[in-house]
N, C-alpha and C positions, 0 to 999 in steps of 0.2 A: 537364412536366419533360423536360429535353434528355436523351437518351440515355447520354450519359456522364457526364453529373451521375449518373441511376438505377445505373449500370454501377458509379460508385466508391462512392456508396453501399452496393450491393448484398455489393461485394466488402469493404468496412468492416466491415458486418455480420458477415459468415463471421469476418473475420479477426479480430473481437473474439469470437466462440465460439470461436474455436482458441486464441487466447490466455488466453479466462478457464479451458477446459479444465485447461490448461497452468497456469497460476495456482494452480489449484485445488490442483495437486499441489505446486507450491511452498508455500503455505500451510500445507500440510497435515505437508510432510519437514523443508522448512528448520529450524523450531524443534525438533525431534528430532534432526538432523543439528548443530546445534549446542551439545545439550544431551548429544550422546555426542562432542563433541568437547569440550568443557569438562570431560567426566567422565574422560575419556581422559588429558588434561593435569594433572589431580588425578593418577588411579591412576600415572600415571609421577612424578609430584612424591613419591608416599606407597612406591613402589615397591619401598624398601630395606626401608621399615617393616611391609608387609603382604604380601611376597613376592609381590607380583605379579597377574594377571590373566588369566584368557584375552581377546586381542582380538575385540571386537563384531564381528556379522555385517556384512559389505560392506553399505552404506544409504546411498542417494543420490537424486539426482532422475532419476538411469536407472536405478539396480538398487534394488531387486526389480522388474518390469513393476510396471505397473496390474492393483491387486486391492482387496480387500473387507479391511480393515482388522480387522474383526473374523473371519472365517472365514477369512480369507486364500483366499477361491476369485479364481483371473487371471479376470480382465474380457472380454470377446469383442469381435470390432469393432465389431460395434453397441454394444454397451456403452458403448464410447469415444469414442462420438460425440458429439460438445456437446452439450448440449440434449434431442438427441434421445433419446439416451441413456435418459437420466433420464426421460422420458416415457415410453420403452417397457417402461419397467421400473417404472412408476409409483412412484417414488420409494422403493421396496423393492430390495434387496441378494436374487438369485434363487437364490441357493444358501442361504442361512440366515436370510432375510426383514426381515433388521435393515432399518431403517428409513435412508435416504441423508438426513444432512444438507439442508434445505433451502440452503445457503449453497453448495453447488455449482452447481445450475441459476440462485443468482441473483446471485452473482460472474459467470456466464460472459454473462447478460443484462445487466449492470453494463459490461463489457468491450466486447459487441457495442453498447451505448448510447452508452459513451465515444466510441468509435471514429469512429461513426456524425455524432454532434454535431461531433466535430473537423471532419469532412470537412465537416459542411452550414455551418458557421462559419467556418473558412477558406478552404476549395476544395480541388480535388482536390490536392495538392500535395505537396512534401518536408516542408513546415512543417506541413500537417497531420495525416502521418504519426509525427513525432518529437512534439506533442502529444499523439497517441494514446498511442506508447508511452510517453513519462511518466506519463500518466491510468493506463495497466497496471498500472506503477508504483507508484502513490501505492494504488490499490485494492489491489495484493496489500500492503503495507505496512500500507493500514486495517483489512485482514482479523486479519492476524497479531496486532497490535496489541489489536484487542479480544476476540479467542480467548487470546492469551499475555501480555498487556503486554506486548510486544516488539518492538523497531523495529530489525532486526538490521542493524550497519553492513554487512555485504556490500549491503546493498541501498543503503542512504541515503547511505555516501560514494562509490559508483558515481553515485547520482545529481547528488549536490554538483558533483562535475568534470565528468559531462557538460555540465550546467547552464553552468560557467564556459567550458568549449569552445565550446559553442552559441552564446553570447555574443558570443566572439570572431571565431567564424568564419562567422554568420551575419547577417543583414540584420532578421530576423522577432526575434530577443532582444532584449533590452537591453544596452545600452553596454558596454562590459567592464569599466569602471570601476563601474558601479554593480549590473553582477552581484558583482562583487568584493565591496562594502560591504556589497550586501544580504546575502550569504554569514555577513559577517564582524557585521554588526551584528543580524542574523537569529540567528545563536549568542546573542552577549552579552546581546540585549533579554531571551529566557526565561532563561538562563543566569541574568540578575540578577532577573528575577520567579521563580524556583526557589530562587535563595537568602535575598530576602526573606520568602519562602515558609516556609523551613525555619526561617531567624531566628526569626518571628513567632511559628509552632507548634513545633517541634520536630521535626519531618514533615518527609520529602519531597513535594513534591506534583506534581511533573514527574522525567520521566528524565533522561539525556544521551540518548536517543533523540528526544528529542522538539526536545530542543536541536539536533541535527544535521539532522532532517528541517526544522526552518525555515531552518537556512544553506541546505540545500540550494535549499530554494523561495526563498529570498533571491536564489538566484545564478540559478536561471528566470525571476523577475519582478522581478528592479530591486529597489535599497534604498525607490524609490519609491513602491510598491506594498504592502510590509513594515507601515504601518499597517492598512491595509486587512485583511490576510492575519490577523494579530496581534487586529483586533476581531471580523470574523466567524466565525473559528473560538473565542476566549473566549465570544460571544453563545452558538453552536451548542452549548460546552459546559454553559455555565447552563443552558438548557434541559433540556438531557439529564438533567443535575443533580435540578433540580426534576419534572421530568415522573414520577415515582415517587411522591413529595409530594403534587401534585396531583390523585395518582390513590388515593391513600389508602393506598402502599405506603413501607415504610421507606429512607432514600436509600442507596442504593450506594455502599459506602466507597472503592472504585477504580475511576475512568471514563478509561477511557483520551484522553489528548490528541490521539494521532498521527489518527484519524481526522478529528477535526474539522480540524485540519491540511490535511489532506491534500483534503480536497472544499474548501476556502476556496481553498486554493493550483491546485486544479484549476477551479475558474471566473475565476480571474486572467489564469490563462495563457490559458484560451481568450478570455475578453475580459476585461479590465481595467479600460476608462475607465468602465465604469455603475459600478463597486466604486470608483472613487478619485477620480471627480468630485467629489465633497464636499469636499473637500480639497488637490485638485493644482490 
């Protein structure tokens, strides 16, 4: 292997530990940071009625630092370190021994994968840097999703427009017109299997989260593509479905979409024609 093939691999790698790190704690605040700012727009809605509240501690994805969720002891630098982290500390919290999430060291091994594939799939380049960070994307959105049900628009309408930018201004997306469609008919397609859905049963059986994350992926890989995306992640669902079933355990009443989503739309974009030959 050429030297700077290993060189941007190498640096792939890191940059996918720093960002699954990073990941990690978005995963982790965002659905809390949204769930006291929802609570926040209540108590000022109810404000007259319940005389009021004290305002919630500052909570962000900078304040409080990096600490132990349950002991609240701050983290050290070694602590903080990708991977490593969590090795030296063999997956125990060292002030009150609670046990660390496995979904930390393998979101940030997910991340350094992503990254890694981008680059050996497209080369060292701007295209397969802005593939990585979608891949980021879609992973911290699969995470949230099967931790919360939750596919929080600050994430999926950021990615929608970048998608239709990327489009426009770049050579490596698809046409602008048919990032546009996939956008638009990427909504409508679940949007009308969600309410066929509810017709039938009475149920909901998809979010408007789930609806937005396929515009978005609509507007990264072409309306063209939109079958493709639309049957692998259904299959990947069934399975999930069943795989409880099969194993002699009873089915789980709530499976999230967004994930399967979100890996069908991430082998699209890194290559596409194996996924839409059947078809195009």
């Amino acid at each position: 292997m050429e030297p700077e093939w290993t060189a941007a691999l190498g640096a792939a790698a890191i940059l996918g530990l720093v960002a699954g790190s990073f990941l990690n704690m978005v995963a982790h605040r965002l659905p809390i940071m949204l769930d006291r700012h929802w609570r926040e727009g209540c108590r000022e809605h109810l404000d007259g009625e319940t005389g009021g509240a004290p305002p919630a501690s500052r909570f962000n994805l900078a304040v409080p630092g990096s600490h132990c969720p349950h002991c609240r002891r701050p983290l050290g630098a070694l602590e903080n370190i990708p991977l490593l982290g969590y090795l030296w500390l063999r997956g125990r919290c060292r002030g009150c021994g609670t046990r660390i999430p496995p979904r930390y060291p393998l979101l940030e091994i997910a991340c350094a994968s992503s990254a890694v594939a981008a680059v050996a799939v497209l080369g060292p380049n701007l295209h397969a840097a802005v593939v990585a960070v979608v891949g980021w994307t879609l992973l911290a959105l699969a995470v949230i999703d099967l931790e919360h049900l939750l596919l929080p628009d600050v994430l999926t309408l950021p990615l929608l427009w970048a998608g239709l930018v990327w489009a426009a201004a770049s050579p490596h997306g698809p046409a602008p017109e048919s990032a546009i469609i996939g956008a638009a008919a990427g909504y409508l397609a679940l949007w009308a299997v969600g309410q066929l859905f509810r017709w039938r049963t009475g149920r909901d059986g998809m979010g408007y989260g789930d609806y937005k994350l396929t515009a978005a992926l609509g507007a990264w890989i072409g309306w063209t593509a939109l079958p493709a995306l639309v049957l692998m992640a259904a299959v990947a669902g069934l399975v999930a479905a069943m795989a409880p079933l099969l194993a002699g355990h009873p089915p789980s009443r709530k499976i999230p979409f967004g994930p399967f989503l979100a890996g069908a739309g991430w082998l699209l974009l890194l290559a596409h024609e194996p996924f839409t030959a059947w078809y195009l």
